[in-house]
N, C-alpha and C positions, 0 to 999 in steps of 0.2 A: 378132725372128728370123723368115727366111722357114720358108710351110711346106716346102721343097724342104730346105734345112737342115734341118728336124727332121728330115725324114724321112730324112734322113744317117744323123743323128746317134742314132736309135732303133732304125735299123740296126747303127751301131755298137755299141750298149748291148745288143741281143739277139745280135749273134755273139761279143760277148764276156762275155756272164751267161748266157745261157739256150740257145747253141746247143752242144750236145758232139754227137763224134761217137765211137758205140761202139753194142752190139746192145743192142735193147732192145724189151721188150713194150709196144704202146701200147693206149691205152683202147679203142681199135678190138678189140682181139686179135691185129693182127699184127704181125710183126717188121721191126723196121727195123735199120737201120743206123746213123742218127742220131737226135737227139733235141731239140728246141725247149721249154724250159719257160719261158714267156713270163712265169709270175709271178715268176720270179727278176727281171725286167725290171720290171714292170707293179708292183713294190712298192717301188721306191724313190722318191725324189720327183723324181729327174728324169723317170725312163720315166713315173710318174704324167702330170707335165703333157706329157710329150711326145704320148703316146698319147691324151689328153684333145684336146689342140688338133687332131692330125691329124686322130684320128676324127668330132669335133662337126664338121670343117668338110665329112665325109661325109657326115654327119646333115643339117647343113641344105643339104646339095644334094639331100636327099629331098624331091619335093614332090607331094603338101602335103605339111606338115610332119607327123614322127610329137612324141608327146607321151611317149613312154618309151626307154628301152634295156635289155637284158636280157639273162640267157641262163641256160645251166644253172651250179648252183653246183658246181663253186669257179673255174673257169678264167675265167667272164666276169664274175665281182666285182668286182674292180680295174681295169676294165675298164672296164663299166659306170658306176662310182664316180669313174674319170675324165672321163669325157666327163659326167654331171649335172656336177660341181663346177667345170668349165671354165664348162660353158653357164650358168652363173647369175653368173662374173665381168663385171665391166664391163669393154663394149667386146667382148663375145662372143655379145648380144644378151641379155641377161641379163632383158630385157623378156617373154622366151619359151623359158623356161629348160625343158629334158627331163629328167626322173624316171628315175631308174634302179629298177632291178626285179630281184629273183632268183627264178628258178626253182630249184623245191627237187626231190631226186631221187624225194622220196616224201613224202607230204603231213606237215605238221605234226603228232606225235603228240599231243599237246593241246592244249588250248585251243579254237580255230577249224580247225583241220586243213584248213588253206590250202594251196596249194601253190606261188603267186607273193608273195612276201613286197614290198610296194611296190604294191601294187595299187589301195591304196586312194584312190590319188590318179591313177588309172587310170580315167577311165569305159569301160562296155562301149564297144564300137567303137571305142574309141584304137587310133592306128597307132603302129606299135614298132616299132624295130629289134631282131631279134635280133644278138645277140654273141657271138663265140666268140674265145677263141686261137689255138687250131692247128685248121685244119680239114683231119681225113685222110679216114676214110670218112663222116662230116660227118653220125653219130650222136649227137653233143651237142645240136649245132643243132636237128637235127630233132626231138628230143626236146622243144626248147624251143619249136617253131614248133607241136608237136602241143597243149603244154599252155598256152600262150598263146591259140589258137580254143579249146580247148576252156573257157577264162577270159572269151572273150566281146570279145578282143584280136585286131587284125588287123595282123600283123605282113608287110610290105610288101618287109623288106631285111635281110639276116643280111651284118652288117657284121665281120671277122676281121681279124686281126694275120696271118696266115702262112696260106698254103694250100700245105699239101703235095703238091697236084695228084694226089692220090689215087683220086678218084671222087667226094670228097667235094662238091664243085662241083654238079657233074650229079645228084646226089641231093638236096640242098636247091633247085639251081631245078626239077628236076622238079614240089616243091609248089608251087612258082610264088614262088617269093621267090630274087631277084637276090642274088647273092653278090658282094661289094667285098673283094677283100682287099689291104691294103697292100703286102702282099711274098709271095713265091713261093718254092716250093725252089730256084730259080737264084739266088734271093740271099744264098744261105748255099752252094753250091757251088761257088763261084769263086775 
């Protein structure tokens, strides 16, 4: 399948699972009018590989190449967990497979009181992608790009499913990491 075809067809699959339209408070704080919940998408095993193969082929058009993907928990898990389990199939260069990573909202209560769960096959200075879902005022991401340097991680590219063209954009490159996202609010308003 091409990727031009997935990315139809992943389309398909988030305006008809995960896009409604109705008022609603988003993790930003503000109100919208519609709403995108990409893991209604991002949890079946189609959106799985769908979302895997789009996005690793973003990943390795990073160069050099990063050695993880990540983001904060819960929206860029599935996410994440797509693009590592694509990049280790054959035939997807599986020779140079990417780790996926999660940022936690607050450190591990016991044990290690970690705060990126996957790190450990992370050396300091690995380049990452961050991940995100929806990106509105693009407060997840940054949260993840903050605790990723401060993990000893340099994350290059905050790679998203949907940008809501919110501000979120301008606030994550302002820290100097490029935003990719595969689709726009105009792909859900037409």
């Amino acid at each position: 399948m091409s990727l031009e075809r997935d990315r139809a067809r992943l389309l398909e699959l988030l305006r008809s699972l995960s896009f409604e339209r109705r008022k609603v408070v988003l993790a930003s704080g503000k109100e919208s009018d519609f709403y995108i919940d990409c893991k209604r998408t991002a949890l079946t095993a189609e959106g799985h590989v769908l979302i895997g193969r789009l996005l690793l082929e973003r990943v390795r058009g990073l160069t050099p190449p990063v050695r993880g993907v990540g983001g904060l928990t819960l929206g860029a898990d599935p996410i994440a967990s797509a693009v590592a389990l694509t990049s280790f199939l054959p035939g997807a260069g599986a020779g140079d497979p990417v780790d996926a990573f999660i940022v936690r909202k607050e450190p591990k209560g016991h044990g290690t009181g970690q705060w990126i769960e996957g790190r450990k096959t992370l050396p300091d200075g690995s380049r990452v992608a961050v991940i995100e879902d929806v990106v509105t005022t693009g407060g997840s991401a940054l949260k993840a790009i903050e605790r990723c340097r401060a993990e000893h991680l340099v994350p290059v590219a905050c790679l998203a499913l949907v940008d809501r063209q919110e501000g979120g954009r301008e606030a994550i490159e302002a820290q100097g990491v490029p935003l990719q996202a595969l689709f726009t609010r105009a792909d859900f308003m037409s």
